[in-house]
N, C-alpha and C positions, 0 to 999 in steps of 0.2 A: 362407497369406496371403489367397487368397482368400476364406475363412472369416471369416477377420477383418473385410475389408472387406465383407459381406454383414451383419456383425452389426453394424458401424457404421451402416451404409445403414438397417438396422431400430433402433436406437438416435436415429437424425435425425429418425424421423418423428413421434418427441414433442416438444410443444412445451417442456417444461422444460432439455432436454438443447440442444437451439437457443438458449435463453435462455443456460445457461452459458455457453458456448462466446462468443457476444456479450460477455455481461460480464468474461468472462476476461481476452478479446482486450483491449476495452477499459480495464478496470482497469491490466493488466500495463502496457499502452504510459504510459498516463500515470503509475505509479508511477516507469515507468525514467528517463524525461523528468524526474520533478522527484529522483529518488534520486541524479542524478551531483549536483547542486545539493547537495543534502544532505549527499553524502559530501566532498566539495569543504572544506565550509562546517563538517567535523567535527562534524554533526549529524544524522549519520544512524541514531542509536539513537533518536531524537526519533520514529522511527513506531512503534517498540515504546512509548514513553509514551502518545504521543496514542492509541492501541488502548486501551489499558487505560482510560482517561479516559472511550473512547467506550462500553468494558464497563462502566464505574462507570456513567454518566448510561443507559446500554439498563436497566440495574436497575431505577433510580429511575423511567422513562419505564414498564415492566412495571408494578411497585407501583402508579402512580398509573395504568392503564391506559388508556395514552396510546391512541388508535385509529391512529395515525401515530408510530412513539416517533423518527422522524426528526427533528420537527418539534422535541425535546429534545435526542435527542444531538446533533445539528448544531453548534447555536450553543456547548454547552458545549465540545465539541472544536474550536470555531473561535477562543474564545475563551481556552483554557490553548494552543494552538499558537502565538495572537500575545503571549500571557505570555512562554514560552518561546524565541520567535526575535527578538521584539521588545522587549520590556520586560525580559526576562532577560538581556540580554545588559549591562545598566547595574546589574543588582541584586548585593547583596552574595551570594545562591544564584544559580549562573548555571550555563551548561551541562550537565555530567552529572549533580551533586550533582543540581542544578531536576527534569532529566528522571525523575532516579532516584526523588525523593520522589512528586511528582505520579503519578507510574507505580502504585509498588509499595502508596501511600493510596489511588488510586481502585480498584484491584484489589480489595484486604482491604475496602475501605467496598461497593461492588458489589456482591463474594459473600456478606458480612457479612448485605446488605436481601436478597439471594434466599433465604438460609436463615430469616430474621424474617419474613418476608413473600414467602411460595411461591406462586407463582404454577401450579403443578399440583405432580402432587406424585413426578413424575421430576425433583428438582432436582439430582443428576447428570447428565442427561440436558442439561439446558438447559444445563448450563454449561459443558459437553463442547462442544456444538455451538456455542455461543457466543466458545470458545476458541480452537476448532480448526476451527470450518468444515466440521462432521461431514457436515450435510444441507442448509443452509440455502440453499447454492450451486443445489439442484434445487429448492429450491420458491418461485423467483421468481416474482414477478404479469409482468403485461405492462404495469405501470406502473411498476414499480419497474428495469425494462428500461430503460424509453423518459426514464425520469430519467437511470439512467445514461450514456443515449447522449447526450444533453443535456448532460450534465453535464462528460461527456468531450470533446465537444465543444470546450466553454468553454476546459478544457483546454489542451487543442493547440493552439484560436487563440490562445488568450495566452503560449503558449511560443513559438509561432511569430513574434510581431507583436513581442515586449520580448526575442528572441532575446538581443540588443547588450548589451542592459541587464541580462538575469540575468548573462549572461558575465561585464560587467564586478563586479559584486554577487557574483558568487563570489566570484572572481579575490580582488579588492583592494577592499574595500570604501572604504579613505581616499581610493583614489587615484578611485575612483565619485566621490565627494562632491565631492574635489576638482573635478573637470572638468564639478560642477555635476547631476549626476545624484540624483535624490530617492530618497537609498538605506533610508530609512525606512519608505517607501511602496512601492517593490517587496519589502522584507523581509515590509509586513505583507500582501500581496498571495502572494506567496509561502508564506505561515503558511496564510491561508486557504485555497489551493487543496490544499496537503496535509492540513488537516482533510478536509475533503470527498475526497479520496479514501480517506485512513484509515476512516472512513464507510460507503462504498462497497465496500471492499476486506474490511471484516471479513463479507460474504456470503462471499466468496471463501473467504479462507483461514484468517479466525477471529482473534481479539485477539492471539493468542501468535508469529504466524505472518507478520504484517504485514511486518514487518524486513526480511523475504526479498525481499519483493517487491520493495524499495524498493531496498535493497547489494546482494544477488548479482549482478545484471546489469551495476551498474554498478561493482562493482570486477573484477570478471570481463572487463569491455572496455577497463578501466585495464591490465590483463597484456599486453595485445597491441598494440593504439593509444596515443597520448599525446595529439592535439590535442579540445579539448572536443566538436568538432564532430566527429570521428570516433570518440569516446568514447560521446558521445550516442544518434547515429545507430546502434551497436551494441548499444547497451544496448537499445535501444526493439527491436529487431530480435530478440533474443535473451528478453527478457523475455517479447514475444509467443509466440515458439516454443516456448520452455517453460510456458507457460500454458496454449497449444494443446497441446504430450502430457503433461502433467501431467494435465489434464481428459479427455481419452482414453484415457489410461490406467486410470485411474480409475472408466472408465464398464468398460472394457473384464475389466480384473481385480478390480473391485466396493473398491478402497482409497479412505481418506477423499480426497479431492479437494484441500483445502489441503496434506497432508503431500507429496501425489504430487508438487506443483505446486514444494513446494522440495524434496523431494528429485533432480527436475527441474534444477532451478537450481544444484545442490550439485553434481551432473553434470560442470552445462557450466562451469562454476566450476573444474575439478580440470581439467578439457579446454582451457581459457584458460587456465591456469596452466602447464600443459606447453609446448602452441602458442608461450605469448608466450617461455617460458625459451630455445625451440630458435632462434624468433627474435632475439633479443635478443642469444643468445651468437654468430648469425653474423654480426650487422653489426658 
């Protein structure tokens, strides 16, 4: 054990391994945060579409060598997320049929422009890391950090301040509307903070892998709790932890860093599901 913690301690004193560890932290809590919303809302396969969206437009943003390809995938992931939670939910393709097509056409259009247009010429390579979150999680800037922290920020305080308002926007959306609540404008408000962390999140754990981030935790704190607010507060709490030894692990036994991260979460997932059975059958 000691061993271990002496190789950790020489592991901290790069700055890229610091860098993950922040992003981790960060990404997990706000995935868990808006994932009970998601799952609530029977929309939570929608961060495995919007991934593949943000792998389709990282293509296209490569091809045209974007010097920032954020400044491209952003808006197009912001913009099929309020399709999708917004506008799809009135169209004749709504819910998983919308998610499913949008998904599995920006994937095939994506990897379609990386093999016409190679950008080096390991194009397995790229598309492995871009899937799965091979290496990309180590070789953060210290700008692409201090966005995140920014960004996460925005986050929290907006989940924090419209607490009332997403509740009641899960919950019942007629009975929102009814009581005069602008359920349109927190839906498209909600659309865009989960682009932006889909965004954010494929450093982490890659286009394939997003999903975890967003369900495990929070139906994993559905097995044990019932009220939204101790659902939440569990999922953000658990999402972290497993971020934190998923990425340690990872540093530790040299495995890709997204897989570690849900097989992490798959974990405490089989561990909540036990916990909440023993509960459950004694009260």
């Amino acid at each position: 054990m000691e061993e271990i913690f002496s190789q950790l301690a020489l592991y901290f004193e790069y700055p890229f391994v610091r860098y993950a560890l922040i992003v981790g932290v960060l990404i997990s809590l706000c995935s868990s945060l808006l994932g009970v919303t998601l799952v609530l809302k029977r929309f939570s396969y929608i961060g495995d579409g919007l991934s593949h969206v943000a792998f389709g437009a990282l293509a296209v943003a490569t091809i045209l060598k974007f010097d920032n390809s954020m400044f491209l995938v952003l808006p197009v992931t912001i913009i099929c997320a309020v399709i999708l939670l917004v506008a799809g939910q009135n169209a004749k393709i709504n819910g998983d049929a919308a998610i499913a097509m949008i998904s599995v056409g920006a994937l095939a259009i994506g990897y379609l422009l990386m093999n016409l247009f190679p950008s080096s010429s390991n194009i397995s390579g790229d598309v492995c890391t871009t899937l799965f979150g091979s290496t990309s999680i180590l070789t953060l800037t210290q700008g692409e950090v201090w966005l995140c922290i920014v960004l996460s920020l925005v986050v929290c305080i907006f989940f924090v301040l419209f607490y009332n308002k997403i509740f009641a926007v899960t919950f019942d959306e007629n009975f929102a509307r009814a009581s005069g609540t602008r359920v349109r404008l927190y839906n498209l408000i909600i659309a865009v903070i989960i682009a932006v962390i889909i965004v954010l999140a494929m450093n982490l754990v890659g286009s394939l892998l997003i999903s975890a981030l967003v369900i495990f935790p929070a139906i994993s704190a559905m097995r044990v709790f019932k009220s939204f607010r101790s659902v939440t507060i569990c999922s953000a709490i658990l999402s972290v932890f497993c971020a934190l030894l998923g990425i340690l692990i990872s540093i530790l036994a040299g495995t890709p860093v997204g897989s570690t991260i849900v097989a992490a979460d798959i974990v405490a997932f089989i561990a909540f599901c036990a916990v909440g059975a023993v509960r459950w059958r004694r009260s």
